[in-house]
N, C-alpha and C positions, 0 to 999 in steps of 0.2 A: 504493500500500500504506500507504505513512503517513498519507495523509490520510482514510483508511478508517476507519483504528487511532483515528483522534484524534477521527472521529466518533463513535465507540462510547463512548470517553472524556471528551465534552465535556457533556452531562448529567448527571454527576457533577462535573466541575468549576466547572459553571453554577448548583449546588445551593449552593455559596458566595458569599458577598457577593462585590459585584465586586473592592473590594478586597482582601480574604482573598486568593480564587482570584489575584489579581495577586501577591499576596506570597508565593505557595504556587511559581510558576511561579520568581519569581527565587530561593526557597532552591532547587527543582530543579536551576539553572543553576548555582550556588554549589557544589552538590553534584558537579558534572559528569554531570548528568542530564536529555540532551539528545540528540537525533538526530545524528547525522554525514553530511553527503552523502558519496557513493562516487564515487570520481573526481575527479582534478581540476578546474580552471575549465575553460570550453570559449574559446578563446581570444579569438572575435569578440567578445566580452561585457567585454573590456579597454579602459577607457579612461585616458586623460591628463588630469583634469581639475582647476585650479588648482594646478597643479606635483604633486598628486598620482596616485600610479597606483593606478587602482582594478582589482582584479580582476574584479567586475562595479556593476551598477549599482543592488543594490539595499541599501538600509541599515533600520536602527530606527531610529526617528524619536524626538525630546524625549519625554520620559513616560513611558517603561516602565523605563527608568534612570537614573531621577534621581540615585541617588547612586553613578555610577561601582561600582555593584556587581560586575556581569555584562560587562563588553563584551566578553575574549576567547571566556568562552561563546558571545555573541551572533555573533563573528566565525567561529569555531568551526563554529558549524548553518549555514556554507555563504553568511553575510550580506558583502556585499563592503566596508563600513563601519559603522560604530557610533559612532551619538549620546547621548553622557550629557546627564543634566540636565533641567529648569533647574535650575541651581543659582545660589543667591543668596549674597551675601557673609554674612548670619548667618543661620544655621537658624531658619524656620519651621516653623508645623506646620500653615499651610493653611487652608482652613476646615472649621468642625464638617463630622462626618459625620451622616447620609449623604450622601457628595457623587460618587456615579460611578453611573449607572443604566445597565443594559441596554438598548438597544432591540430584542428579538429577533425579532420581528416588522419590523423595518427592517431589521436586520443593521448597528444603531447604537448611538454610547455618550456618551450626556450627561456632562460630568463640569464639575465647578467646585472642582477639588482647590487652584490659589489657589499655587499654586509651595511645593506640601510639601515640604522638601529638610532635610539636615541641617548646608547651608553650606557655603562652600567649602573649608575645613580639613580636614572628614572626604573629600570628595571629592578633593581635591587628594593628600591621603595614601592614596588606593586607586590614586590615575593614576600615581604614583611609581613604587610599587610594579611594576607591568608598563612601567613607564618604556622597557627595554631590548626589547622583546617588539613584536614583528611586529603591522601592523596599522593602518588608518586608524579615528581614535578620534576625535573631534570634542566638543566641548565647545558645550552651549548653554546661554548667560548672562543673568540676568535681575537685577530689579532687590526689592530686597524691600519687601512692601507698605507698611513704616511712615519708607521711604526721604526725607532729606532734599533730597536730592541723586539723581537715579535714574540719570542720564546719570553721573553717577560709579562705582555702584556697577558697571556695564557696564566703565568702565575699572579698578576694580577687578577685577574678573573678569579681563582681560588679564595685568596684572600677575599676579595670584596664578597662571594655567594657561600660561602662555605658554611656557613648557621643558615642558610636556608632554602640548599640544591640536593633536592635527592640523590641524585650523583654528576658528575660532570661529563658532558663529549667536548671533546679535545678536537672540533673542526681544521683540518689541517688539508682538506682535499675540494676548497670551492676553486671552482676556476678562473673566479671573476675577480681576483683579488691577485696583481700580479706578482708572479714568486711564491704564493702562499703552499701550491704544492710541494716545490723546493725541499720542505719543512718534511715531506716520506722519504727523503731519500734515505739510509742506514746510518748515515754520521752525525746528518742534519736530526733525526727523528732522536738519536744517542741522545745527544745534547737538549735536547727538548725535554723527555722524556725525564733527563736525571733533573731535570729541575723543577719539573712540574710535582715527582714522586718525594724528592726532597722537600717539596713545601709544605705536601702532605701528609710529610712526618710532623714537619715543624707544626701546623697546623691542630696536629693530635696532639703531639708533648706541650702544649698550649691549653689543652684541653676539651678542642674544639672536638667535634663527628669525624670521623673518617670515610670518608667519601667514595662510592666509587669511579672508577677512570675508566673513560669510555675514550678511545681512540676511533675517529672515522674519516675515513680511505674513499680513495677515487676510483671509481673503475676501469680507467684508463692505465692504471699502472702496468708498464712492461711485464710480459711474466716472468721474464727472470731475476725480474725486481720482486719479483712477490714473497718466494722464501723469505730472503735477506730480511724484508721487511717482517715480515711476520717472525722470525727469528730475535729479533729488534723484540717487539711487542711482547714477546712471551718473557723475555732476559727482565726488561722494567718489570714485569707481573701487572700487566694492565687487568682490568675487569671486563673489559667487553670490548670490542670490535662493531661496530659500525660500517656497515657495506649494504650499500654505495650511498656516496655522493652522487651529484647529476654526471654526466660525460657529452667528451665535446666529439663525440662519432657522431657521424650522418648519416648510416647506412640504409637504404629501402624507404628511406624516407618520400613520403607522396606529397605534403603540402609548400604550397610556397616560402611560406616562412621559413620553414626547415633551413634556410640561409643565412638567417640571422645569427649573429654572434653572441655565445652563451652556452652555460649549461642545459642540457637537455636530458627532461623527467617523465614519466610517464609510462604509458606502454610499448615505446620504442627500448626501452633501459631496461625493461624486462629480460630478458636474455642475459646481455653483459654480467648486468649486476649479478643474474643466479649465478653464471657461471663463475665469477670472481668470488663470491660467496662460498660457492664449494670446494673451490680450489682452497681458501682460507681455512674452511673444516677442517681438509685434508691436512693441510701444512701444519695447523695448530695439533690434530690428535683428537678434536674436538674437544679439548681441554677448557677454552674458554668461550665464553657465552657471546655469542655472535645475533647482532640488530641486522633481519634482510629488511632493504630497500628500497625501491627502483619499480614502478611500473605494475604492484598490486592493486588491482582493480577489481575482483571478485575472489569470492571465495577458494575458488580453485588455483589460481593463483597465490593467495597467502599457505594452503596447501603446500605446494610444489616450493615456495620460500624455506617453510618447515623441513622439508624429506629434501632439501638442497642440504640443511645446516642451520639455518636459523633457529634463536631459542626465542626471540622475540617480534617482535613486527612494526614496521612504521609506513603509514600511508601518510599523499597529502594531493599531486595531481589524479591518482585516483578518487579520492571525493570532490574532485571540480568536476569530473564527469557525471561521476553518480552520485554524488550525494550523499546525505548522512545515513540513508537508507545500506550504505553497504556494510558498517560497522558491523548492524546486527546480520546481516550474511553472512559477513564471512565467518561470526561467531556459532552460527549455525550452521557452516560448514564443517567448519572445526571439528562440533562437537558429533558429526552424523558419522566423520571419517573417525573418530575413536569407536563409538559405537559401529559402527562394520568390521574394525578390523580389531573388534575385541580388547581394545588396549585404555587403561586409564588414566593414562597423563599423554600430553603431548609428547616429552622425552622420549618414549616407545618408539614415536615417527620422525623424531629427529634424523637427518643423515641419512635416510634409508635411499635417497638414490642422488647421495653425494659423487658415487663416483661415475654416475650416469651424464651430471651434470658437467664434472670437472673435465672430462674428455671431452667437452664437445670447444670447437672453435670460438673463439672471439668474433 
């Protein structure tokens, strides 16, 4: 029913620039004007993951809340966590527009927005705010473009959210930020890493939470950068992995826009990301708890993220197509593929055709 509703209503919301209709969607959520799921969690869809418990496994991903606007909203429409940010230590404002194109004819979204945020002060004073309030809120940390120091400004980040980020992503793979990749390479990431995991010592001997570190990767990395990397990640003892960021391939792409300059989301990024995703499995042992994606847009799809590798999930251009109506599919997708194949956790279908995935090409 909802996702009927949202069809009849998405040609009038697509008649705005992309970002209007982006900004129109988060006063909606401001206003408390938003869907409710009916009923509670269904239990199987509970996990324990880096000492948090997640109700289920699907979240918003970086970029639809950069500034700590909306997250109980977000949490609210039935989402089992919420990611703010990026957020940079001084506000930017990105680069000129127009920088987010449709691709509707792909059922994808170019964007080269360049970490628009309004700093970490305004964002920090909105996370306060619901400080006390139920909920896994995450914090994803960037470094801003005219940065001296970029690996600072990442521990900057710590410093300012650490009383009140359920854990942190360590964004280090947007493309619209020049250099910022740079930051994966095995020496560059050394050096990051020992600084960021150092703060969060200091930060505990302090007295403060100990946080978890969510590191998140491009799907563009070379593969023979991928070990290396990933070898990097496991030595720090990161908490999670994030895959993917957006990627700047073009392949089969049918719309015009498809030209434009930027990262590219959606269901074009499908493929890559799983693939990159499983290959990360692979490499890590599945040792560490891995965030898919890139271009889930139904149920069967956040599936195929699961038996890729993933322990958790992040949609964001899949709900510009469909809607908030997909939340609860794919949570009844979820839960219909435990019930068939007899198993009562997700973990059962984690990785099951990881090495399906990881052989297939880029």
């Amino acid at each position: 029913m909802l996702k009927a509703l949202y069809r009849l209503t998405r040609p009038a919301l697509f008649t705005l620039a992309p970002e209007d209709a982006h900004e129109a969607t988060l006063k909606a959520l401001e206003l408390g004007l938003y869907p409710r799921p009916l009923g509670g969690e269904n239990p199987v869809l509970r996990q324990t993951v880096f000492g948090l418990d997640f109700p289920n496994p699907i979240g918003i991903a970086a970029g639809y809340d950069k500034d700590a606007r909306v997250p109980d909203a977000l949490l609210g429409m039935g989402l089992g966590f919420a990611e703010v940010g990026t957020v940079t230590p001084k506000p930017q404002d990105g680069n000129p527009k127009p920088r987010v194109f449709r691709l509707i004819a792909d059922r994808g979204l170019i964007n080269r927005l360049g970490f628009n945020n309004g700093g970490h002060a305004a964002a920090l004073a909105r996370l306060m705010a619901r400080k006390e309030r139920e909920g896994i809120v995450g914090v994803n940390i960037g470094a801003n473009k005219d940065s001296q120091d970029r690996s600072g400004d990442y521990v900057t980040g710590l410093d300012v959210f650490n009383n009140v980020a359920s854990y942190f992503t360590i964004n280090i793979s947007s493309p619209n930020t020049p250099g910022l990749r740079d930051l994966q390479a095995p020496a560059a990431l050394d050096e990051l890493l020992s600084r960021i995991m150092a703060a969060r010592t200091r930060l505990v001997a302090a007295g403060g939470p100990c946080r978890p570190i969510i590191v998140k990767i491009a799907p563009d990395i070379a593969e023979e950068d991928l070990l290396p990397i990933c070898e990097r990640l496991i030595a720090h003892r990161v908490d999670g992995i994030a895959i993917s960021n957006t990627t700047l391939a073009r392949e089969g792409l049918q719309d015009p826009q498809a030209r434009e300059a930027g990262g590219l989301s959606g269901r074009p990024l499908f493929r890559r990301s799983t693939i990159v995703l499983a290959r990360v499995y692979k490499a890590t042992g599945g040792t560490i708890p891995l965030i898919g994606i890139g271009g889930i847009d139904s149920g069967e799809r956040a599936l195929e993220k699961i038996e890729a590798g993933a322990t958790l999930l992040q949609l964001y251009t899949g709900l510009i197509y469909e809607g908030p109506g997909l939340i609860g599919e794919i949570k009844s997708h979820l839960a219909e593929a435990l019930h068939r194949s007899g198993q009562r956790t997700l973990a059962a279908l984690r990785g099951q055709k990881a090495d399906y995935w990881a052989k297939l090409s880029l």
